[in-house]
N, C-alpha and C positions, 0 to 999 in steps of 0.2 A: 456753508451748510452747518446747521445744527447739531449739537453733539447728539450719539445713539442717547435712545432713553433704555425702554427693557430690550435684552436681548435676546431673540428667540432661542433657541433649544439647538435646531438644526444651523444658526449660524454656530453655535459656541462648538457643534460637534465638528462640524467643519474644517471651524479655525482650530481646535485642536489636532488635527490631523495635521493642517499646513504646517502648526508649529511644531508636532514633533519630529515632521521631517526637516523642515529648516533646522532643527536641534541638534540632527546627526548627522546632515548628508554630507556638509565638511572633514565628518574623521573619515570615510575614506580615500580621500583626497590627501589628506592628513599623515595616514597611514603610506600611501604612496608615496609619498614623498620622502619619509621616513627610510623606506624598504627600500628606494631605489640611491636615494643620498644624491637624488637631482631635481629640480624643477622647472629645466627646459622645456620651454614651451606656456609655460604656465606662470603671466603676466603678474608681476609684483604688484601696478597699478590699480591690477582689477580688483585685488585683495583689499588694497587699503581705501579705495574709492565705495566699496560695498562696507566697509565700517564706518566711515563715514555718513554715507544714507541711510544705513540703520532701517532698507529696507527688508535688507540684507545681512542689516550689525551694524547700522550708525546713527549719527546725530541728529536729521534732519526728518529723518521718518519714525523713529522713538516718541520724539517731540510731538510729533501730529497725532499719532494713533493714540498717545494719554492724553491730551488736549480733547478729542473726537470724542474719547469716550466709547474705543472699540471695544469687542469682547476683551477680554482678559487674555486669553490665549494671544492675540495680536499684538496684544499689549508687551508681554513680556516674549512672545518673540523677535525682536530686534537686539533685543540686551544679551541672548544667549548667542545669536548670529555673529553677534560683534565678538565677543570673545573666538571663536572660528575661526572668524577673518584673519582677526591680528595673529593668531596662532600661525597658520599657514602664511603668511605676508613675514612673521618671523623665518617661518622656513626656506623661505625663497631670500633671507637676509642671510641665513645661514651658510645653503647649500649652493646659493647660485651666486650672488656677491661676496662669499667667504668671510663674514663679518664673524668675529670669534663670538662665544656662544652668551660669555657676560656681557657685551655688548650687545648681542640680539634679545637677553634676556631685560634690562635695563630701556632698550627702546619701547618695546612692544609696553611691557609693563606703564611707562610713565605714557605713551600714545594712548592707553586704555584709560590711564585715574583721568587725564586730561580729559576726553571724549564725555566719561560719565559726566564730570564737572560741568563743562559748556551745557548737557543734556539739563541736565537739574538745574541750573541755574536760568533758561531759556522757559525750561515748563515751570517754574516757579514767577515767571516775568509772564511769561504770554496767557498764561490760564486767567488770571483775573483780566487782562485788554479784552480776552477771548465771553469771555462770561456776561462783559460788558456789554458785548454786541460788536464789537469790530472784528470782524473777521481777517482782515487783510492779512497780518503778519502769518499766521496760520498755514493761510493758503498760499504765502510767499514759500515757507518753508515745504508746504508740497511739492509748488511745482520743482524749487530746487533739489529737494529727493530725487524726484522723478528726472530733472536730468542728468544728474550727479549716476543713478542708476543705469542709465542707458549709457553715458560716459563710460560706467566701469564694467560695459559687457562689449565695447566696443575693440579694446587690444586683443581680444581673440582672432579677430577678422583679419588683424595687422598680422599676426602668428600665422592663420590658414592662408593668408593669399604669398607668404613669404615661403612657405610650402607647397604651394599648388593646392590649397583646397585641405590640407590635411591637418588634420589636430593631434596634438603630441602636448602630453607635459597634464592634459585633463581628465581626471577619473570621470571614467562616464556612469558609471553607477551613483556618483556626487552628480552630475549633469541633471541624470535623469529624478533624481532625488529633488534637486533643487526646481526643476518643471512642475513635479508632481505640486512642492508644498505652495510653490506662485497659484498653482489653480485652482488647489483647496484653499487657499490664502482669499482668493478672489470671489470663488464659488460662495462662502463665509459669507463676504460681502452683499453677494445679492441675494443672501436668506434675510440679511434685516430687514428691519422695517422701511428703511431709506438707505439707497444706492450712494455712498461715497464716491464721487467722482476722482477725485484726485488718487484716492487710493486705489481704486480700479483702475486708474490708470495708467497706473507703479508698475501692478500684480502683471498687466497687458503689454506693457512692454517687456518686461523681462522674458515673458512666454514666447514670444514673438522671434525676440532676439538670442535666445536660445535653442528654437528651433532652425534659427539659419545656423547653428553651429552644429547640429546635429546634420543638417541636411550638406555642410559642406566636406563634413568629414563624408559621409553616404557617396556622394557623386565621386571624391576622389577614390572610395575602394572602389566603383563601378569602373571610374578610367584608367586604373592602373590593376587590374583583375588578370589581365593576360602576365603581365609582368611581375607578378607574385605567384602567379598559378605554376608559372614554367622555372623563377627562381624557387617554390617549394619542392618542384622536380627534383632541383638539383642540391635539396637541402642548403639551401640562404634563403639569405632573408631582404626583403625588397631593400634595406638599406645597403647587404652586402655590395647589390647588384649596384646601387648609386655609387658606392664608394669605387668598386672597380669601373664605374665609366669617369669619375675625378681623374684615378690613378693614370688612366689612359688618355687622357685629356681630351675623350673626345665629348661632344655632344649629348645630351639626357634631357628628356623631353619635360621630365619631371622635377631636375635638379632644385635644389631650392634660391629662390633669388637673394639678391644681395640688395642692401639697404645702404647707396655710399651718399652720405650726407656732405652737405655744401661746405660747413664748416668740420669734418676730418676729410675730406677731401683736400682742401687747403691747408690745414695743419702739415699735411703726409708732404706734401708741395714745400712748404717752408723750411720743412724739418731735410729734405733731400736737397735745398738750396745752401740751409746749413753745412749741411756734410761738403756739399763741392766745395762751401768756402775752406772749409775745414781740412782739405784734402793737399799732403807733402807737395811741396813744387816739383819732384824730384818724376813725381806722378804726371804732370800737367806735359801738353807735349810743347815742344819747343819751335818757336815761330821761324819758316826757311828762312828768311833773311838773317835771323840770329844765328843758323845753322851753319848758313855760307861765311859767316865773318868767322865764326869758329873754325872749319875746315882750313879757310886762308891763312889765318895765324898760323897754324898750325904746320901747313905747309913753311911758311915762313921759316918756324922754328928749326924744322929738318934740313931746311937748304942752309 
């Protein structure tokens, strides 16, 4: 497709709205994260695959929207997105892998000069192919956006189905913030003169798949409504109630499942092979025929 030529009024107001909620809806995620000094539940991968895409804060969707010749708004919201990302992807290096803070600060930092570098030096390559007439690499880098995008809205689903439906670790006010700026983002779109495919395609996915994350957290307060209504009775809190059905080993409809992989499953096997080799003789039990020759001596000895 053709890069925009003039751009209407009502896309530029649009995309401005999209972009200045993609601008903030990360601090209060941000913030969260901060306040609580956790970010269980909330996917490292997904941070750093959305600065990457640069749908979101990365490389691959930066590149096409200045290439396109989007509004301006679009334009530089990926570049502010990206800095978000890596912020928060810092936090969850911080809080949840306990990486000390020169070392979080030093990653993040050299992952960002790096990102801008590939950015600039790709839109400085592909602008003139682009202008040329060959569109291919362009639309190479959309569609890869566009999977890369869906990729990194994909570990929340692994989170909610390892809880039964339930999301933990995601500010929903960021949620709902980030829905709002995909629509106004997309709505932009279809105020130009000519329909970006690829990029409507970006903005459509992401809505899509952010509404299953809304809608899986929804079903699980619907299925677990008795069981919070009667632990608020008793002032707890539906996690109380989890924890004392652990304590008691019994059964919980809603416990959260476990995730045992093939290889630490074998490790755990290896490592408990080790220890028996490892384990005093003194421990091992003693074979009856060696028992009986011992007792006989023995007797021996006494007579």
């Amino acid at each position: 497709m053709a890069p925009q030529g003039d751009i209407p009024v009502a896309a530029s107001v649009l995309g401005t709205i999209g972009t200045v909620l993609w601008s903030v809806q990360l601090i209060p995620q941000a913030w969260t994260n901060w306040r609580t000094k956790t970010t269980e539940g909330f996917p490292a991968i997904m941070m750093f695959l959305w600065a990457i895409t640069l749908i979101l804060g990365g490389v691959p969707t930066g590149i096409y929207a200045i290439v396109q010749n989007f509004n301006i708004p679009l334009q530089v919201q990926p570049q502010i997105f990206m800095s978000l990302c890596l912020l928060n992807w810092g936090q969850i290096l911080l809080y949840s892998h306990k990486w000390p803070l020169w070392k979080v600060l030093i990653v993040a930092t050299g992952t960002a000069a790096v990102f801008a570098g590939v950015e600039a030096a790709l839109i400085l390559t592909l602008r003139p192919v682009y202008g040329a007439g060959n569109e291919t690499p362009v639309i190479v880098i959309g569609v890869v956006a566009a999977i890369l995008l869906a990729t990194g809205l994909l570990p929340p689903y692994g989170e909610a189905w390892k809880r039964r439906g339930r999301i933990i670790g995601i500010n929903f006010v960021f949620l709902t913030m980030d829905f709002l700026g995909a629509l106004f983002s997309l709505l932009s779109l279809v105020a130009q003169h000519t329909f970006d495919i690829l990029g409507g395609v970006m903005y459509i996915v992401c809505i899509i798949l952010e509404i299953g994350i809304f809608a899986s957290h929804l079903i699980w307060l619907f299925r677990t409504r008795r069981i919070r209504n009667t632990a608020k009775l008793d002032e707890k809190t539906f996690d109380d109630v989890r924890a004392e059905y652990e304590q008691q080993g019994l059964p919980f409809k809603f416990a959260e499942r476990k995730l045992n992989w093939p290889w630490k499953k074998n490790r755990s096997n290896e490592e408990m092979g080790t220890n028996n080799r490892d384990e005093p003789s003194i421990l091992r039990p003693v074979a009856p025929k060696q028992q009986g020759n011992r007792d006989a001596r023995s007797n021996n000895e006494s007579a």
